[in-house]
Residue frames relative to the residue before (quaternion, step in Angstrom):
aa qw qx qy qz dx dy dz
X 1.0000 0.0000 0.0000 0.0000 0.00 0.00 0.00
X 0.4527 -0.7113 0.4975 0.2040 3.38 -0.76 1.09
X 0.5948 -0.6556 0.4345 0.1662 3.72 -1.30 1.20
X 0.2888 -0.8260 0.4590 0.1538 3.23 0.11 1.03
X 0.5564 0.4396 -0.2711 0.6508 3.73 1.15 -0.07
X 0.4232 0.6300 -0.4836 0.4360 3.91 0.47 0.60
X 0.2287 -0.7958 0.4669 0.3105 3.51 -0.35 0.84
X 0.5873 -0.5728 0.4799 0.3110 3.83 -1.03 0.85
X 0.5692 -0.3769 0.4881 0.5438 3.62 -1.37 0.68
X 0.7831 0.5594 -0.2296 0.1450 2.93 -0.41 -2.12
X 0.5454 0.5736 -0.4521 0.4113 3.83 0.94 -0.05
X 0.4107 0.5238 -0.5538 0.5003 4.18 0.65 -0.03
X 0.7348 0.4944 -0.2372 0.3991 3.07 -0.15 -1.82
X 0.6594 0.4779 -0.3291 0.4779 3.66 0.09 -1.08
X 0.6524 0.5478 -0.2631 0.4529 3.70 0.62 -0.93
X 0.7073 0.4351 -0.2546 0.4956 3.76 0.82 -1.73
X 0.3719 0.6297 -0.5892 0.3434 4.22 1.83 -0.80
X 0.8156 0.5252 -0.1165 0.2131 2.78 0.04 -2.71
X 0.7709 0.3817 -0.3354 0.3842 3.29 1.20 -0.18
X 0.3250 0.7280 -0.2604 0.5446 3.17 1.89 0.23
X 0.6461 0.4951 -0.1338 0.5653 3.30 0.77 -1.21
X 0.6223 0.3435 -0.2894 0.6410 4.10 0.77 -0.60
X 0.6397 0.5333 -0.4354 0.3418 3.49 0.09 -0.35
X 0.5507 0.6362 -0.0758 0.5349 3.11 1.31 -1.34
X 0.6841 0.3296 -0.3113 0.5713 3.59 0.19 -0.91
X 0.5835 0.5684 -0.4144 0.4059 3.63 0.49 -1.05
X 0.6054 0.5076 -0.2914 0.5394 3.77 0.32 -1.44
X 0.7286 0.5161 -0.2504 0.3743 3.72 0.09 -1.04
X 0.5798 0.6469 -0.2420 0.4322 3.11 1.32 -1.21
X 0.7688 0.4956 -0.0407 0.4021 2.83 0.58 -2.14
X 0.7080 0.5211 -0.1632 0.4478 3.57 1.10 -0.73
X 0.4757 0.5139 -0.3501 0.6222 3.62 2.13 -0.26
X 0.7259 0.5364 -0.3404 0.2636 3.30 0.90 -1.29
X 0.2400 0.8957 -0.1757 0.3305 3.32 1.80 -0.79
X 0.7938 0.5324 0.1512 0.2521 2.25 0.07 -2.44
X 0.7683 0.2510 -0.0214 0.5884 3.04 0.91 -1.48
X 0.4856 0.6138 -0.3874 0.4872 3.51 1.25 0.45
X 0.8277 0.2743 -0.1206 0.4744 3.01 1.39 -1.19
X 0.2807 0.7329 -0.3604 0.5042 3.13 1.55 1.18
X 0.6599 0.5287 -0.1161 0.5211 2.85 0.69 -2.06
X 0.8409 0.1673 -0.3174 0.4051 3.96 0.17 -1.12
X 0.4026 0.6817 -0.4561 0.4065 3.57 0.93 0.32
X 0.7069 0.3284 -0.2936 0.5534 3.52 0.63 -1.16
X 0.5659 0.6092 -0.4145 0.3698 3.84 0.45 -0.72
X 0.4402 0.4485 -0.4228 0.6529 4.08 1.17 -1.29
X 0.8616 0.3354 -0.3503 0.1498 3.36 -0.66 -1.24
X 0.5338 0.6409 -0.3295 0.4425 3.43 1.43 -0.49
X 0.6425 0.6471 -0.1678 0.3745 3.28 1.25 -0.56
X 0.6366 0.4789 -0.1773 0.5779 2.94 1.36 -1.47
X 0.7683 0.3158 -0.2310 0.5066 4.09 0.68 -1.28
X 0.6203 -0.5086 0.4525 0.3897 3.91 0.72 0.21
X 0.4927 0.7611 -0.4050 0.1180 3.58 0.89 -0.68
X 0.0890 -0.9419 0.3238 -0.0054 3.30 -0.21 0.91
X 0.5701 0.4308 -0.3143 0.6250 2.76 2.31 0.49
X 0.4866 0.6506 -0.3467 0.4688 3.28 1.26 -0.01
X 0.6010 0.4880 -0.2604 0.5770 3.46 1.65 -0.81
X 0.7432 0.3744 -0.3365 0.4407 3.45 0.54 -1.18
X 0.4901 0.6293 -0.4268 0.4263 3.84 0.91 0.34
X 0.5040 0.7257 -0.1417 0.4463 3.01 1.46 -1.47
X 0.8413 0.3928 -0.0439 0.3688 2.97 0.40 -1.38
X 0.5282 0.5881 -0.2341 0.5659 3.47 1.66 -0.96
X 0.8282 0.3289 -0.2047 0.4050 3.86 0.34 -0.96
X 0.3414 0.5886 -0.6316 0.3716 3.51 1.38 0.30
X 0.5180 0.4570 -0.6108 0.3871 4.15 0.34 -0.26
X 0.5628 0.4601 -0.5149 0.4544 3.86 0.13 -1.15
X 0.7831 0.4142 -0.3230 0.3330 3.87 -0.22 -0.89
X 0.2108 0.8447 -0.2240 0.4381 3.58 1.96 -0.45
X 0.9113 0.2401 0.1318 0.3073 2.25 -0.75 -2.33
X 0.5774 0.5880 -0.3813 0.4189 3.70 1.50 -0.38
X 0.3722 0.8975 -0.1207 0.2035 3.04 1.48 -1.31
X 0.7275 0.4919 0.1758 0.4447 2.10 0.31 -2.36
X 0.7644 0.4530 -0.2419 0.3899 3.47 0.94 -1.14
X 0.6733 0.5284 -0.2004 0.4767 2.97 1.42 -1.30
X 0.4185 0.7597 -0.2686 0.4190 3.69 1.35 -0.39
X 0.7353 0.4923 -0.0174 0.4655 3.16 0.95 -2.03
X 0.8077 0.2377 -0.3631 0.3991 3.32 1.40 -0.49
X 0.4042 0.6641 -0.5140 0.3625 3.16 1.25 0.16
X 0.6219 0.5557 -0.3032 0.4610 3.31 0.82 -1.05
X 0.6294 0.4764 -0.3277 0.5192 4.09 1.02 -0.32
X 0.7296 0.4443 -0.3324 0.3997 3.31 0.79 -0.83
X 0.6333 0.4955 -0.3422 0.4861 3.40 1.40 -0.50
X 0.7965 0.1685 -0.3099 0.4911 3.82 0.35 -0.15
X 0.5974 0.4645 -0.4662 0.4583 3.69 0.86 1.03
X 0.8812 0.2374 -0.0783 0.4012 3.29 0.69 -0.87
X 0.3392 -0.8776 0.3177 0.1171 3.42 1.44 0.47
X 0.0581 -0.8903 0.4478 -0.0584 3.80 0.69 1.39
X 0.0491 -0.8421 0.5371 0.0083 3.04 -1.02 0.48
X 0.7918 0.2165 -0.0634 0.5676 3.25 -1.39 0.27
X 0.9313 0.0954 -0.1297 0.3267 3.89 -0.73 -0.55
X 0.7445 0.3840 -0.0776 0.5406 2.44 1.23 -1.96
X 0.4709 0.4770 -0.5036 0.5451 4.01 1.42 0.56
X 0.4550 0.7084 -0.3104 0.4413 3.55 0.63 0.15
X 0.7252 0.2965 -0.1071 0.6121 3.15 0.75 -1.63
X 0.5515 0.4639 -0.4821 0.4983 3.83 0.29 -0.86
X 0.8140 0.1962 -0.3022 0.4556 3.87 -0.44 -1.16
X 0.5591 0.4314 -0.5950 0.3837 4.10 0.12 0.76
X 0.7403 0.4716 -0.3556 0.3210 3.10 0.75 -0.61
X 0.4920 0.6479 -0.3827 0.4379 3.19 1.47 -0.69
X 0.6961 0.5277 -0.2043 0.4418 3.53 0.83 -1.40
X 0.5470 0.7219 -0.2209 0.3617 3.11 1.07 -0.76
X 0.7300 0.4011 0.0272 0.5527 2.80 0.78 -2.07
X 0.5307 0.3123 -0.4829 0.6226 3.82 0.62 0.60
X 0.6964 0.3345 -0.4531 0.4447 3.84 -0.26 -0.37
X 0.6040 0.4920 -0.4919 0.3887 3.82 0.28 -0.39
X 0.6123 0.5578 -0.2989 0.4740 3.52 0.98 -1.84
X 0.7608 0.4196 -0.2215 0.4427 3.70 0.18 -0.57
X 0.5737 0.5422 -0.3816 0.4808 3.24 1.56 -0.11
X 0.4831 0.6198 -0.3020 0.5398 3.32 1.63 -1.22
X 0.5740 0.7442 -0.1412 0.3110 3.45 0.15 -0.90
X 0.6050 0.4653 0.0782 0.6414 2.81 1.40 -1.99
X 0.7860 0.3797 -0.3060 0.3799 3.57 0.51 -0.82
X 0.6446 0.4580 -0.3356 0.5119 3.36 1.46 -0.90
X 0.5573 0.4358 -0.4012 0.5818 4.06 0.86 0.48
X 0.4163 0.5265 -0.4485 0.5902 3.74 0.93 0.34
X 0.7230 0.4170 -0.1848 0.5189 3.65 0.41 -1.80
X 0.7103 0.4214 -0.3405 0.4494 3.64 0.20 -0.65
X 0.5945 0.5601 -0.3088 0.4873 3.55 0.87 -0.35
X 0.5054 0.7252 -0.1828 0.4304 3.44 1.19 -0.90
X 0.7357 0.5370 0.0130 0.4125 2.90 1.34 -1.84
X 0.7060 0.4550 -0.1290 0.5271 3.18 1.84 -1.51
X 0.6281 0.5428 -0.3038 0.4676 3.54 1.85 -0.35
X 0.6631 0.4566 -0.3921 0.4450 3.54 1.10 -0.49
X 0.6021 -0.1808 -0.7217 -0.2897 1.12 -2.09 1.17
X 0.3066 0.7691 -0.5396 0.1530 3.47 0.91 0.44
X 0.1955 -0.7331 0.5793 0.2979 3.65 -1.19 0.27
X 0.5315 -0.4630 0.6662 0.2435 3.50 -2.00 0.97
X 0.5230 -0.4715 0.6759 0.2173 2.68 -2.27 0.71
X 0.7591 -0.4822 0.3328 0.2837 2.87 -1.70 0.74
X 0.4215 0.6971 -0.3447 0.4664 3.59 1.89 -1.19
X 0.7846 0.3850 -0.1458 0.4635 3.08 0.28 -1.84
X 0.7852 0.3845 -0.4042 0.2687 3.77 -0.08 0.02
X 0.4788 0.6732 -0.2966 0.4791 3.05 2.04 -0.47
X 0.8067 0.2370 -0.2779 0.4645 3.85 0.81 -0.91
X 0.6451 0.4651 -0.4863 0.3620 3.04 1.14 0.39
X 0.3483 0.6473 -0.4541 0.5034 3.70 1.27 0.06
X 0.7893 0.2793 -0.3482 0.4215 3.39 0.09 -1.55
X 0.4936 0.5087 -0.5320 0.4632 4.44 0.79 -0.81
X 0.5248 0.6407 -0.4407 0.3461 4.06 0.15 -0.71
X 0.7525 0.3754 -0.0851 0.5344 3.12 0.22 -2.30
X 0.7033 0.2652 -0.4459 0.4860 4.12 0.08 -0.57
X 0.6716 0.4141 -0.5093 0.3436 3.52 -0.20 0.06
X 0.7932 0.2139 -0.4431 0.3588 3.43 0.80 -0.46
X 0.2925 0.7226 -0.5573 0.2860 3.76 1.18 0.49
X 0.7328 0.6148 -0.1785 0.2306 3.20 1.30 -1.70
X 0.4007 0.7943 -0.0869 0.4482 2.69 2.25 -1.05
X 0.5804 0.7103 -0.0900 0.3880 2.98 0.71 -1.63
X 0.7408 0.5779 -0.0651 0.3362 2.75 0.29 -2.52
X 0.7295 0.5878 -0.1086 0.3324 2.73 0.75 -1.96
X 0.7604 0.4560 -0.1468 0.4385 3.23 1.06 -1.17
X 0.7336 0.4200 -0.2778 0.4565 2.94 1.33 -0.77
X 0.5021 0.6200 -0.4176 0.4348 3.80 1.33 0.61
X 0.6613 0.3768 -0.2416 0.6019 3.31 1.43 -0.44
X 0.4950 0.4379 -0.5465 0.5143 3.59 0.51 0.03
X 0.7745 0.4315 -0.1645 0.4323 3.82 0.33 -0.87
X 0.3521 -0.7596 0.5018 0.2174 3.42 1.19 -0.39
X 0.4623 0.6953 -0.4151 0.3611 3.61 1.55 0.27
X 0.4188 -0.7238 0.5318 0.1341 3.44 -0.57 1.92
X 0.7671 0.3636 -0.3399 0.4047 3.61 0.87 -0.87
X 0.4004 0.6078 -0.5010 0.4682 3.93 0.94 -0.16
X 0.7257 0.5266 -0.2745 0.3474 3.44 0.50 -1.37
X 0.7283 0.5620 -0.1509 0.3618 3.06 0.85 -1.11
X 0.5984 0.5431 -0.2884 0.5136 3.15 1.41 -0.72
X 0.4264 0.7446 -0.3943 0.3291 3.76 0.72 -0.19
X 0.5147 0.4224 -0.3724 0.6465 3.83 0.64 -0.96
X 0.6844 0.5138 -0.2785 0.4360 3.95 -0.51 -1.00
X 0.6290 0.4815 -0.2585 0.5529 3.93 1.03 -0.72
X 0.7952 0.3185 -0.2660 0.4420 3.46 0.72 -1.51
X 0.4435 0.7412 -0.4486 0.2297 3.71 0.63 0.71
X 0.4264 0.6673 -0.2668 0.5494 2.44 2.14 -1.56
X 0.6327 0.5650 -0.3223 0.4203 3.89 0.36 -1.42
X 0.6992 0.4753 -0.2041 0.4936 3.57 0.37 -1.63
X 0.6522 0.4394 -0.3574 0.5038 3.93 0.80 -0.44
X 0.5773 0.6845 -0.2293 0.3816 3.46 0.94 -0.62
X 0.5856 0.5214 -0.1472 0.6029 3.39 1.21 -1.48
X 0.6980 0.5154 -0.3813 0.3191 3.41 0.27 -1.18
X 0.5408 0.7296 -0.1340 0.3966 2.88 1.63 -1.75
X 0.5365 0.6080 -0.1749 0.5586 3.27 1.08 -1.41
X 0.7656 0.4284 -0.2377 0.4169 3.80 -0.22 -1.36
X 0.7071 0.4501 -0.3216 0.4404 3.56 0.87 -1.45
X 0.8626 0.2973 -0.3377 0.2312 3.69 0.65 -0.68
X 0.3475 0.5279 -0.6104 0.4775 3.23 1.71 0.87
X 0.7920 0.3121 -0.3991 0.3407 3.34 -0.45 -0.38
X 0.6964 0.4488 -0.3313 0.4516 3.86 0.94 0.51
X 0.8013 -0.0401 -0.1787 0.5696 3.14 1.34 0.26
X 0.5990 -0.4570 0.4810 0.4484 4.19 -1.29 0.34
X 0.4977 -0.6951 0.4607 0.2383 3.00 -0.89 2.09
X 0.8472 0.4015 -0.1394 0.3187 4.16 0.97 -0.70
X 0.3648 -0.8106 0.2121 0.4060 3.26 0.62 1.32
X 0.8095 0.0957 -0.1069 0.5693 3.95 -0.73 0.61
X 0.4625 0.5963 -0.5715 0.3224 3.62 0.52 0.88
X 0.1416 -0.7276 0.6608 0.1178 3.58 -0.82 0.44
X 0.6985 0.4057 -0.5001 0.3122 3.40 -0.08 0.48
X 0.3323 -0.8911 0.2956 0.0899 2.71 -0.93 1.43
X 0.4066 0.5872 -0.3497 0.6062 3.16 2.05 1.12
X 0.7350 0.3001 -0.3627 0.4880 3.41 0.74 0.24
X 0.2775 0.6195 -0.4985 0.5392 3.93 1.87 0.06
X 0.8303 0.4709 -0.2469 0.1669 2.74 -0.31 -2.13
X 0.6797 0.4782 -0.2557 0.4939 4.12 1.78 -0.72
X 0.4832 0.7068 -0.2932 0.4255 3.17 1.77 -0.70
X 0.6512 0.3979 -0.2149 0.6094 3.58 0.75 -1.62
X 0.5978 0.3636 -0.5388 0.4692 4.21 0.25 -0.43
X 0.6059 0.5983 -0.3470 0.3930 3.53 0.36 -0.66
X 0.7435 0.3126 -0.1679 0.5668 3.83 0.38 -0.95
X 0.4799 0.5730 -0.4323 0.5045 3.67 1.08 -0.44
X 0.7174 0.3352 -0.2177 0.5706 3.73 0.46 -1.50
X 0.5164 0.6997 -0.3834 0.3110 3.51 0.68 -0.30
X 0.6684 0.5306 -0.0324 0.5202 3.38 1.46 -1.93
X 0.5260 0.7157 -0.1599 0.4308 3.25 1.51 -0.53
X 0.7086 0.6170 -0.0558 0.3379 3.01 1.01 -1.60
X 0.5760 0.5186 0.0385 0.6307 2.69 1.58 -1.94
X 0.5826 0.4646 -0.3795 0.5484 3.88 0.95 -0.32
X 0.7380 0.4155 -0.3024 0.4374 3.38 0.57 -1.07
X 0.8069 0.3362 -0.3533 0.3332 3.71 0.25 -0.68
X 0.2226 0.6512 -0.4250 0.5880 3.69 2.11 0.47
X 0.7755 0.4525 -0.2306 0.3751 3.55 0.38 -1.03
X 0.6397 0.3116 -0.2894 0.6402 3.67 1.22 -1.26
X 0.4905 0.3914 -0.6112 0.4824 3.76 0.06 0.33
X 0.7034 0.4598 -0.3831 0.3836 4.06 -0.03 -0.65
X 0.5380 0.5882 -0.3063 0.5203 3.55 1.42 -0.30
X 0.7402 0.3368 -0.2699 0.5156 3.24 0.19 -1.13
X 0.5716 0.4156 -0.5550 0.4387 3.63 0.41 0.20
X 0.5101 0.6792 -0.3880 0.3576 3.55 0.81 -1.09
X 0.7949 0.4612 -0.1735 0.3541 3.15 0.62 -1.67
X 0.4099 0.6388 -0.3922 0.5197 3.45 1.86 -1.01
X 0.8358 0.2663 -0.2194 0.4271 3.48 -0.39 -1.52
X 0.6251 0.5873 -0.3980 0.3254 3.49 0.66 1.06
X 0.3543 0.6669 -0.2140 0.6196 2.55 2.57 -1.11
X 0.6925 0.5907 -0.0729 0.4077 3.61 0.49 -0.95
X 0.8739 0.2070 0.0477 0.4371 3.33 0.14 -1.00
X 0.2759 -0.7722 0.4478 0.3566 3.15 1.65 -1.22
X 0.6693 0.4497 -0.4804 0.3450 4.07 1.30 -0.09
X 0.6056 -0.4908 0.5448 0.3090 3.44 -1.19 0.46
X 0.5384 -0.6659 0.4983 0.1355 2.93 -1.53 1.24
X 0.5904 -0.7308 0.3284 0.0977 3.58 -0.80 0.90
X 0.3872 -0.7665 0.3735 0.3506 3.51 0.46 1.50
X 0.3191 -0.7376 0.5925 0.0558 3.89 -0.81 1.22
């Protein structure tokens, strides 16, 4: 008669599920967090472009919701690492996501300095120039976003890679940005040339912003094709 206090094949497995299953949630996590990052700087462009200054101050309130996931998703990585002891692959995934998840959070970050800007521009109105490249800086960052996420959801080294090659488009933009402050008064029909002169610092830091989260999208690929491959991303 078989020992009823014998441990079953099936308990490894069961163990390698449950950690399967965290991995997963993690991805899930990370892929809302995304999401709502690329929410957050979408409406912010748009707050910008319509004056909207409660749309910003909304903006600005729910960066805690983005916070507070964060945090959560943080806490379990940190469990899975001093309970379940990864290796080799699945150490891979734990430290992208970790890595990950600071370049998004700082992207958030980025968006709620989009909104606050919003705030520092109203109520003056942009030229048409000026809402157009800032619309399009809006939309490529969250394309890049996107991108980004959607190379690690797939594990697709070449999606990833293609990023750097994306954030030129971005870098052409800015430039774009710079030439038409300095070619025309950042506020349509404003003559004073103290209230240009904070306006253009404003859209300068503005163009910036949008550079930087162009940039933590080029990371998280970095970090993908590390998930992946296993080399370390290259000090920038």
């Amino acid at each position: 008669m078989a020992n009823s206090d014998t441990p079953t094949p099936e308990a490894p497995q069961t163990v390698r599920t449950s950690f399967g299953e965290q991995l997963n949630h993690l991805r899930v996590d990370l892929i809302t967090l995304a999401g709502l990052t690329g929410e957050a700087v979408r409406g912010a462009t748009q707050c910008i472009i319509d004056k909207n200054i409660g749309g910003a101050d909304n903006i600005i309130k729910n960066d805690g919701r983005i916070d507070e996931l964060k945090e959560t998703t943080e806490l379990k990585i940190y469990e899975i690492f001093a309970t379940q002891q990864p290796m080799a692959g699945d150490l891979r995934v734990l430290i992208t996501v970790l890595r990950i998840l600071q370049e998004i959070q700082l992207s958030a970050d980025l968006a709620v300095s989009i909104a606050k800007t919003a705030r520092r521009l109203f109520p003056g109105e942009l030229s048409p120039r000026f809402r157009r490249i800032i619309g399009l800086m809006g939309s490529q960052s969250v394309v890049q976003l996107e991108v980004a996420m959607d190379a690690f959801s797939d594990s697709n080294a070449e999606v990833a890679g293609a990023l750097p090659d994306m954030d030129n488009v971005m870098d052409d933009l800015q430039k774009d940005l710079f030439r038409q402050i300095f070619s025309e008064p950042a506020v349509a029909g404003e003559d004073n040339p103290e209230q240009n002169l904070q306006f253009a610092v404003q859209l300068a830091l503005l163009g910036r912003y949008y550079e930087r989260i162009a940039d933590h999208t080029v990371l998280m690929g970095a970090w993908t094709r590390f998930m992946i491959t296993g080399e370390f991303p290259s000090r920038r």
